[in-house]
C-alpha positions as CSV (number, residue, x, y, z in Angstrom):
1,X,11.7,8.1,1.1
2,X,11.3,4.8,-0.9
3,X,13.4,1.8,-1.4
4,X,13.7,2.9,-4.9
5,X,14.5,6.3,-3.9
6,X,17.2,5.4,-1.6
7,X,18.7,3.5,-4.2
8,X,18.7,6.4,-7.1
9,X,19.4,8.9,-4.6
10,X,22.7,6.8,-3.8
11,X,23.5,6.3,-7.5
12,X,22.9,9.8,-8.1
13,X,25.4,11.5,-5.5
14,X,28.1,8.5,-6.3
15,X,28.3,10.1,-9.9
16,X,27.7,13.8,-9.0
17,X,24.8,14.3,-10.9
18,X,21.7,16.3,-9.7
19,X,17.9,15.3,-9.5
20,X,17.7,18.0,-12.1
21,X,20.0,16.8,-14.5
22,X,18.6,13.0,-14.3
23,X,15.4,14.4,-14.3
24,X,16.2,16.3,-17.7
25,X,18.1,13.5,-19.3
26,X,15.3,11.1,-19.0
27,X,12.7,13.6,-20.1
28,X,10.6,13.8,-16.9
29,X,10.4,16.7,-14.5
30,X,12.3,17.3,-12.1
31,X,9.2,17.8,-9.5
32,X,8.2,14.5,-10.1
33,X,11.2,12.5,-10.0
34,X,11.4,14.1,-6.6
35,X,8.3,13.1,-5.8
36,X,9.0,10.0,-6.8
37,X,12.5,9.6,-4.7
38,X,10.5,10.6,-1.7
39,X,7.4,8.6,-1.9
40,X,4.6,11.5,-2.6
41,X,4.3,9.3,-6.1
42,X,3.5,6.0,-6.9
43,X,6.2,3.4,-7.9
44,X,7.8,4.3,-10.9
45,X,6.7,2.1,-14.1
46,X,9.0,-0.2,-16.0
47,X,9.8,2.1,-18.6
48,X,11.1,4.4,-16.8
49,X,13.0,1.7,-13.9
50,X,14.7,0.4,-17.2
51,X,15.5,4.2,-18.2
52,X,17.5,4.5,-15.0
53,X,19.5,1.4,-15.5
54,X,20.6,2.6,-18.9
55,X,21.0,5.5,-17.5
56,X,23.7,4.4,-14.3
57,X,25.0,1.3,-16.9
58,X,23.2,-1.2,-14.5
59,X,23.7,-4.8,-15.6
60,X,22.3,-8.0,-13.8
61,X,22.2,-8.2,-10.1
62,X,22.4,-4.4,-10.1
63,X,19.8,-3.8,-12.7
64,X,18.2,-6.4,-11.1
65,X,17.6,-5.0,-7.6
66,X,16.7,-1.6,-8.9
67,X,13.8,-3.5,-10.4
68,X,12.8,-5.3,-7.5
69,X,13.4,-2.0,-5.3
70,X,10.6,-0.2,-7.5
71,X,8.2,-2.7,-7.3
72,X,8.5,-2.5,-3.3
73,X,8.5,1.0,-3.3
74,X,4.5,2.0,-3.8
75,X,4.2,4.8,-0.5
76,X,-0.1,3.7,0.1
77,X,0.3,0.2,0.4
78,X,-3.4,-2.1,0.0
79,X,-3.2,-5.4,0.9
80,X,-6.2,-7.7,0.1
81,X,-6.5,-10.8,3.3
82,X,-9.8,-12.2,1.4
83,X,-9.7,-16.0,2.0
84,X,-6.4,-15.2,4.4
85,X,-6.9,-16.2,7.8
86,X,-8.2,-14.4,10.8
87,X,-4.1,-14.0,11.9
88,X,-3.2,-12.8,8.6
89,X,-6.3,-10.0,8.5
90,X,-5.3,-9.0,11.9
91,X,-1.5,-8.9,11.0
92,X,-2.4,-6.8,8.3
93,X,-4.7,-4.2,9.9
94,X,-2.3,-4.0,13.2
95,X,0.8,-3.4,10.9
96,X,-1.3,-0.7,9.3
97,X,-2.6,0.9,12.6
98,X,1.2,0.5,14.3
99,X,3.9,0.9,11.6
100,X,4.1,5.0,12.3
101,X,5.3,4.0,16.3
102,X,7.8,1.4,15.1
103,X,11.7,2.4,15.3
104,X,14.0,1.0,12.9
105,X,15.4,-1.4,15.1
106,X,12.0,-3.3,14.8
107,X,11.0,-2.3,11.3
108,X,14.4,-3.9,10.5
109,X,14.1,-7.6,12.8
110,X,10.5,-7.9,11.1
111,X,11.8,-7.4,7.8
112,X,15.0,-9.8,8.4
113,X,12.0,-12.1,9.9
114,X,10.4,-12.7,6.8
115,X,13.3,-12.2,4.6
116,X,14.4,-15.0,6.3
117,X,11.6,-17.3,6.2
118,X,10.4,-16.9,2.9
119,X,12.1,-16.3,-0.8
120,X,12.9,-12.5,-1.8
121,X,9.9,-10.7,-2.2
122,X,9.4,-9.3,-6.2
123,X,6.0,-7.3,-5.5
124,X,2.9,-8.2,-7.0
125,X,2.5,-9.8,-9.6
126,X,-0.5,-8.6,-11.8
């Protein structure tokens, strides 16, 4: 499951209402806005992040994160460490080769590592 997932699928069972019923109401299908919730599909496009906050009557910081959510919720990550250090490359490609063996406990203190160091992360920006 993604971030963004998480998220809807919390929104969803706050106010009672089934993937189907969402899924119908904003015109998509259900199957993919499963897929979506679960990460078998790409991050979900603007259009259809902003359809969800009309949808749940999301304003500002709530709207907000949802947004940010999607854009951190892509399931096959690339990351590009052209003109990156030799740290940064190998940082990359051990995260990729290790992050299946990590337990939440550490997935969680590397997060709140560079949460902590740097300023939110808003995914990429082109």
């Amino acid at each position: 499951m993604t971030p963004f997932g998480m998220k809807v699928r919390e929104l969803r069972k706050t106010r009672k209402i089934t993937l189907k019923k969402m899924a119908e109401e904003l015109g998509v299908s259900s199957a993919y806005f499963s897929a979506l919730e679960h990460g078998h599909r790409g991050k979900p496009g603007s259009g259809l992040v902003q359809q969800i906050c009309g949808y749940f009557d999301l304003i500002w910081d709530d709207a907000e994160e949802l947004r940010r959510l999607a854009q951190l919720s892509h399931p096959r990550v690339v990351i590009d460490t052209s003109g990156l250090s030799p740290e940064a490359t190998e940082l990359a490609n051990t995260l990729a080769v290790k992050i299946q063996d990590l337990d939440e406990e550490t997935i969680d203190w590397v997060l709140a590592e560079i949460r902590g160091r740097h300023a939110p992360l808003s995914g990429p920006t082109h």
